[in-house]
C-alpha positions in Angstrom: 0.0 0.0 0.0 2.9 2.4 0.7 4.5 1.7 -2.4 1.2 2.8 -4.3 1.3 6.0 -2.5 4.8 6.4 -2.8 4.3 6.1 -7.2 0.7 8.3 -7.0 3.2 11.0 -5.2 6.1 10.3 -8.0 3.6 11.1 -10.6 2.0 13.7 -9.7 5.6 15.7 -9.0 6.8 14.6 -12.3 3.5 15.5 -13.8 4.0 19.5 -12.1 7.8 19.7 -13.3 6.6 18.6 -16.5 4.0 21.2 -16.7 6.1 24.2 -15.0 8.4 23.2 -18.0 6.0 23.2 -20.7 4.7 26.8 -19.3 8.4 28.3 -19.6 8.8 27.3 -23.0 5.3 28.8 -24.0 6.8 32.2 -22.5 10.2 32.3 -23.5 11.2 34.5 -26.5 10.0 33.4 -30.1 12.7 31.9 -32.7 11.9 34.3 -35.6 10.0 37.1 -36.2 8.6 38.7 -39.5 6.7 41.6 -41.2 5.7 42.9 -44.5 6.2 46.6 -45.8 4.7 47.5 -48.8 5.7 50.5 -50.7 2.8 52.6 -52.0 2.7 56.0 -53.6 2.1 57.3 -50.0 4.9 55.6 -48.8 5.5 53.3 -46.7 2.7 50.8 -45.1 3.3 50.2 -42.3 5.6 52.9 -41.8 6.7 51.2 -38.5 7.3 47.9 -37.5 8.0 46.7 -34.2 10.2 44.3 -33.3 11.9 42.0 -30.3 15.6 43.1 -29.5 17.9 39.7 -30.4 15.3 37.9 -32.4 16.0 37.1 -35.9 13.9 39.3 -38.5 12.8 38.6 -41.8 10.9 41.9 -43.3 9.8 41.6 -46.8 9.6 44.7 -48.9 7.5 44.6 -52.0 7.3 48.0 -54.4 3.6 48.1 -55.7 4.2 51.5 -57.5 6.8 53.1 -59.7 5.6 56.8 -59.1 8.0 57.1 -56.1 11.9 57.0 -55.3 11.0 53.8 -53.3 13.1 51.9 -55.7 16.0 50.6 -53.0 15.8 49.6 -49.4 18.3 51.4 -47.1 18.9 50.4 -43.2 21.6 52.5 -42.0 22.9 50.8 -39.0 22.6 47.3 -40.2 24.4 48.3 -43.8 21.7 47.1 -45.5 21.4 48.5 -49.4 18.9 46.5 -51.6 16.9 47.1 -54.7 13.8 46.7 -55.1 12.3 45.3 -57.9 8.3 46.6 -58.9 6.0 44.1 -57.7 8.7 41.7 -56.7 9.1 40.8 -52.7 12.2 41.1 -51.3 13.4 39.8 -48.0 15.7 40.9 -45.8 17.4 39.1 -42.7 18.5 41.2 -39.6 18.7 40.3 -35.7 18.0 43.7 -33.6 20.9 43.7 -31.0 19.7 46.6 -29.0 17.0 48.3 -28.6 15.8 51.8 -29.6 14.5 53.2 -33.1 16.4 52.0 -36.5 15.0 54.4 -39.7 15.0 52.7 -42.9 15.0 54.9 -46.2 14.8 54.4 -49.9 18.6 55.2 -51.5 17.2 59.3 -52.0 16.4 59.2 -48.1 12.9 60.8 -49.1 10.6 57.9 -47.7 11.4 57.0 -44.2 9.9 54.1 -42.2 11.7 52.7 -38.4 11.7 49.8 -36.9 10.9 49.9 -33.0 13.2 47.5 -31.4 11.6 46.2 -28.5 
């Protein structure tokens, strides 16, 4: 009879570690994050995107409109230069090591967007 009390306890510990566990992961910090920019003739949309600080990024930028400078993709402090085709997505990969405000720009620094690092 002990020995059944003795397993019921076992279980039901291993059952709360297993489920404290399970709980941490579901809170922990996700693997990847992602967001899509289109560039319009107002600019563009969103014109912010947030972000979590050391989380890989991918952002897709796709140009729906030739009327506008919004030809290239410029982040500054990542050195990040890229063209941008009409109509064509384009994705680019940055992690966010700190956090604060990062501008992106197209190459004439006329249409400005930031990314709020988080």
């Amino acid at each position: 009879m002990r020995n059944i009390y003795l397993k019921m306890a076992f279980a039901m510990l291993f059952a709360a570690a297993f489920t404290m566990t399970a709980n941490a992961q579901s809170k922990s910090k996700p693997r990847s994050q992602s967001a899509r920019v289109e560039i319009t003739e107002q600019g563009y949309s969103p014109a912010s995107v947030s972000l979590r600080r050391g989380v890989p990024a991918s952002l897709t930028f796709i140009r729906l409109t030739d009327r506008t400078c919004g030809t290239e993709i410029v982040i500054p402090d990542h050195g990040i230069n890229r063209p941008l085709p009409l109509n064509r997505p384009v994705v680019v990969r940055l992690t966010p090591k700190r956090t604060g405000t990062l501008g992106f720009t197209c190459g004439m620094n006329m249409m400005r967007g930031k990314l709020i690092v988080r």
